[in-house]
N, CA, C and O of each residue as an XYZ file, in Angstrom:
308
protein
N    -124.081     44.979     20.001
C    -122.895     45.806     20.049
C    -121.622     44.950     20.019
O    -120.526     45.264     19.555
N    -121.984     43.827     20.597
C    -120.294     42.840     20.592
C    -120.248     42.524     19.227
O    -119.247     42.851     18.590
N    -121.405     41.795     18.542
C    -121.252     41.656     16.991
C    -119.988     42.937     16.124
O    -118.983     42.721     15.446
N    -120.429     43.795     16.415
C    -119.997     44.639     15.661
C    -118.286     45.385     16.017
O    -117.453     45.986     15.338
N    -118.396     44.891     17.597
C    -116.999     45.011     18.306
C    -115.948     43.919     17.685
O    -114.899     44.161     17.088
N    -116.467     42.784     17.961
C    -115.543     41.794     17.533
C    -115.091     42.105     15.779
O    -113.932     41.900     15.416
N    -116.125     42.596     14.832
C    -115.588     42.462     13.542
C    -114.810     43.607     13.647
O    -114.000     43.508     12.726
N    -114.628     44.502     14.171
C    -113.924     46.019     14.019
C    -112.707     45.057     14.661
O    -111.652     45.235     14.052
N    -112.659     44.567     15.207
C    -111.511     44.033     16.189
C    -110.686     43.107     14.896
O    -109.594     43.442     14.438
N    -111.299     42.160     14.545
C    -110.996     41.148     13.385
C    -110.347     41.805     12.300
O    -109.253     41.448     11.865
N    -111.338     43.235     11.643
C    -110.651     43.926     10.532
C    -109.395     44.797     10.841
O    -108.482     44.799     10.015
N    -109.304     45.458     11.862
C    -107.921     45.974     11.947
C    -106.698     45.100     12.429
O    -105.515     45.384     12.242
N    -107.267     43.805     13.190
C    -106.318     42.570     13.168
C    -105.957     42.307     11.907
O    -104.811     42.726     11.746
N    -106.426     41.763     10.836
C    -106.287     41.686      9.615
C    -105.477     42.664      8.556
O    -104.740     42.440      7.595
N    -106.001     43.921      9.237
C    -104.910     45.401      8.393
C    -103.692     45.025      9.283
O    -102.649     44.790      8.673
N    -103.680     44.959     10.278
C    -101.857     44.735     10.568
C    -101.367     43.917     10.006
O    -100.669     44.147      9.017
N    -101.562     42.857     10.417
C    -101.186     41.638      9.848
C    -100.693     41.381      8.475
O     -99.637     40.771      8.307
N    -101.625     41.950      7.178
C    -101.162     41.962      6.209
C    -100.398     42.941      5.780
O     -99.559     42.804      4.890
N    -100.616     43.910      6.336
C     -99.592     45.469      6.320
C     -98.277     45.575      6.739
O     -97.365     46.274      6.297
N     -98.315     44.604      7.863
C     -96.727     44.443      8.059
C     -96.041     43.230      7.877
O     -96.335     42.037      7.813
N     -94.634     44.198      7.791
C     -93.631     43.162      7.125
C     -94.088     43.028      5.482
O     -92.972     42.809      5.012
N     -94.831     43.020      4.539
C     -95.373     42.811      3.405
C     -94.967     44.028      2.348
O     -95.368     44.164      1.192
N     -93.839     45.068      3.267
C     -92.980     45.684      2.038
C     -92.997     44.878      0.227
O     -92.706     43.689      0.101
N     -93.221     45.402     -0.506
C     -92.660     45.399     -1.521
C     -91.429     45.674     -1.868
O     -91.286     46.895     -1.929
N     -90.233     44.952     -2.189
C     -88.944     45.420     -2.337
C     -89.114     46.691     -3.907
O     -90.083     46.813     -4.656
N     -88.065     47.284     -3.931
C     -87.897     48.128     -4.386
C     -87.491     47.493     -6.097
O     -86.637     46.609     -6.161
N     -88.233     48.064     -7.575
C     -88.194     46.784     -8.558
C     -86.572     47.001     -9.280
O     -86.036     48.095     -9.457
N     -85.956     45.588     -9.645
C     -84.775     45.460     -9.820
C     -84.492     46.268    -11.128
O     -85.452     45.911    -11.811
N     -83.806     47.097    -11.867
C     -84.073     47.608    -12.964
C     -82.571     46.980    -13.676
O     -81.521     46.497    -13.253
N     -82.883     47.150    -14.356
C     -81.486     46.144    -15.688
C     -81.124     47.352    -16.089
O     -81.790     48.386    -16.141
N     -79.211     46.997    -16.573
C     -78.488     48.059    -16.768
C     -79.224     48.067    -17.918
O     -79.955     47.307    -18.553
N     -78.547     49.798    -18.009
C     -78.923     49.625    -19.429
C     -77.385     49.685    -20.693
O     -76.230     50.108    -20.644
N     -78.118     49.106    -21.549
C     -77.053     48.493    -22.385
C     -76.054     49.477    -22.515
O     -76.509     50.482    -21.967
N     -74.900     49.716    -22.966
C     -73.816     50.210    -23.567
C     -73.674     50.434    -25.230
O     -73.195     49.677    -26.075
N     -74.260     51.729    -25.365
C     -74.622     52.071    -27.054
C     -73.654     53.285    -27.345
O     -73.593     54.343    -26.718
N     -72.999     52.937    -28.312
C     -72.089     53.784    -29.145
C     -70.609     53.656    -28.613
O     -70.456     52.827    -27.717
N     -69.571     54.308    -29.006
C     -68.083     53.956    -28.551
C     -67.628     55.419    -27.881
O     -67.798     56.584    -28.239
N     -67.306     55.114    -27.322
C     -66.351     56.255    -26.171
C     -66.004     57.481    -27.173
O     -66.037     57.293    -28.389
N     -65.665     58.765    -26.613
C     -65.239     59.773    -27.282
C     -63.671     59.445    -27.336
O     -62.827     58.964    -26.582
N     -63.739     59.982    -28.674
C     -61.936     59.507    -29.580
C     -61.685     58.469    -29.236
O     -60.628     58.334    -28.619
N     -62.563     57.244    -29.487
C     -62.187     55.995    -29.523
C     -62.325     55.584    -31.293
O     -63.113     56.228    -31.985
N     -61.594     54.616    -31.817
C     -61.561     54.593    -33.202
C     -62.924     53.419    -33.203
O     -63.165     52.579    -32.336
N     -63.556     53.645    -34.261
C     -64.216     52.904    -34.584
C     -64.108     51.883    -35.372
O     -63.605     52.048    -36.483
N     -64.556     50.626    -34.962
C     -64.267     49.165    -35.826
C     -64.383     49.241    -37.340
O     -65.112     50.052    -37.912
N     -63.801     48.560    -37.805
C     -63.585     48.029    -39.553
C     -65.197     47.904    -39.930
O     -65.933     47.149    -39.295
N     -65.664     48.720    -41.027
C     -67.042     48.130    -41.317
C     -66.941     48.552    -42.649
O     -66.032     49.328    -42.945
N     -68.093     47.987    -43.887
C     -68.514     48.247    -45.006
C     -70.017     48.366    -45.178
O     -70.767     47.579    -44.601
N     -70.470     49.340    -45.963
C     -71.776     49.465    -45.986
C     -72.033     49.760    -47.157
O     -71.080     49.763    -47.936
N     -73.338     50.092    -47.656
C     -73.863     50.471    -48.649
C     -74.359     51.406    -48.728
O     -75.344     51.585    -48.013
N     -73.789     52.756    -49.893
C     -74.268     53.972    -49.102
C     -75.416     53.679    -50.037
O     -75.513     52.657    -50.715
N     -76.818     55.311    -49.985
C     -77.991     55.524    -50.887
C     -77.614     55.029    -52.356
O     -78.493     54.476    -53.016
N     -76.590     55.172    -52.788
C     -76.220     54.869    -54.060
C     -76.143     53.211    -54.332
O     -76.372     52.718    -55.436
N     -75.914     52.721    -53.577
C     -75.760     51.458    -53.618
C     -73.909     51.427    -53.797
O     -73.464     50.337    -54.154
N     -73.281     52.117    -53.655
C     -71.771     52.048    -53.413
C     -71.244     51.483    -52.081
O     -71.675     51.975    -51.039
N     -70.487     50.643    -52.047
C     -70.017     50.501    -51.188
C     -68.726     50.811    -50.285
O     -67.571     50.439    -50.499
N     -69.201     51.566    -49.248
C     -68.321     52.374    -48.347
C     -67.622     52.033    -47.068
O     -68.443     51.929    -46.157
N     -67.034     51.933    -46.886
C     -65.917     51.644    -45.635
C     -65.590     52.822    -44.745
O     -65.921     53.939    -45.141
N     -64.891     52.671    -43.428
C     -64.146     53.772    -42.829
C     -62.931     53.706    -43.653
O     -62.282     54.518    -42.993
N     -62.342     53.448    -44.345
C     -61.020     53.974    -44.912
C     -61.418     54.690    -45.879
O     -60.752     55.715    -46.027
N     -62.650     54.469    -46.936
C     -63.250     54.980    -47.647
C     -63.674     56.713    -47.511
O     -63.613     57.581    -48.382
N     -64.056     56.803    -46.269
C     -64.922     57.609    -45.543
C     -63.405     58.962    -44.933
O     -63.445     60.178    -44.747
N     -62.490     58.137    -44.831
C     -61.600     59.046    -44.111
C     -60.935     60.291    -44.829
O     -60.389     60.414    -45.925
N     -61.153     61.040    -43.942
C     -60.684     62.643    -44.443
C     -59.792     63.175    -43.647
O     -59.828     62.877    -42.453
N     -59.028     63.871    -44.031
C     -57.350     64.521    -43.138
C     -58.158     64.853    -42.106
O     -57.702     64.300    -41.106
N     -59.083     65.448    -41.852
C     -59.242     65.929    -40.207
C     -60.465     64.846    -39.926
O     -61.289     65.504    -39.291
N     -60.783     64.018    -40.029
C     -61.567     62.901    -39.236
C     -62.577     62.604    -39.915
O     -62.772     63.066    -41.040
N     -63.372     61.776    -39.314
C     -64.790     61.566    -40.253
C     -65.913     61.655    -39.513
O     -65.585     61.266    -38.392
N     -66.760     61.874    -39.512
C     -68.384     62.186    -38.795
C     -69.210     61.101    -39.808
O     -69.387     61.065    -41.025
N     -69.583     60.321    -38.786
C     -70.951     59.247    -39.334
C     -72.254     59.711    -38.876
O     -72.710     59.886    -37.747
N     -72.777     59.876    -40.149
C     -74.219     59.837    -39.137
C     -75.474     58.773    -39.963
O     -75.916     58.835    -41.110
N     -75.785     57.832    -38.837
C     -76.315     56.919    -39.467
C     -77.930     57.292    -38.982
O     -78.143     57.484    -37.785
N     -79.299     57.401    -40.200
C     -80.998     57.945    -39.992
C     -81.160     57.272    -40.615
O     -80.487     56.889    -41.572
N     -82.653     56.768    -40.001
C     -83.606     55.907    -40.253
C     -84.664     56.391    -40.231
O     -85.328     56.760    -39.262
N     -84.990     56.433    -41.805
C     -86.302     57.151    -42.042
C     -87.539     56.361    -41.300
O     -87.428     55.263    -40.754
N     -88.860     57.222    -41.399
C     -89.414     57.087    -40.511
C     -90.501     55.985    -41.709
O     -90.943     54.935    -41.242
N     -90.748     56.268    -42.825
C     -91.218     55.407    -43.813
C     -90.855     53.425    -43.969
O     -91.428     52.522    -44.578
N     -89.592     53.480    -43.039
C     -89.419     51.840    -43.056
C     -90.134     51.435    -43.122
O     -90.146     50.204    -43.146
C-alpha cells in the first residue's frame, strides 16, 4: 500500500509543479499591414497596361466626376 501511496504522492507532486506558473503567454500577433489608401485620399502617379496593351495612367483615366479603379486577377494565372 505505501508503494502505491508514495507514487500517487510523486504524480500529483509532479502535476503541480509543472502546472504552475508554466502559463503560456498569450501568442504575439503582427499588425496587420496597411492595404489600400484612405477614403478621398488621391491616389499616387502610376502607368499601366491596360488588356489592350495601351498604356494608361491616372490622368489618362480621369473623368469630370472621378475615377473608380478596379484592379482582378483572374483566377487562371
Amino acid at each position: 500500500m505505501k508503494p502505491q501511496f508514495a507514487i500517487l504522492c510523486f504524480s500529483l507532486f509532479g502535476l503541480f509543479v509543472f502546472a504552475g506558473g508554466q502559463e503560456t503567454p498569450p501568442p504575439t500577433q503582427p499588425a496587420e499591414p496597411v492595404l489600400g489608401l484612405d477614403s478621398g485620399s488621391a491616389a499616387p502617379a502610376f502607368t499601366l497596361s491596360d488588356q489592350f496593351g495601351h498604356q494608361q495612367s491616372n490622368e489618362t483615366l480621369k473623368g469630370s466626376k472621378g475615377t473608380v479603379l478596379l484592379f482582378f486577377r483572374s483566377a487562371d494565372w
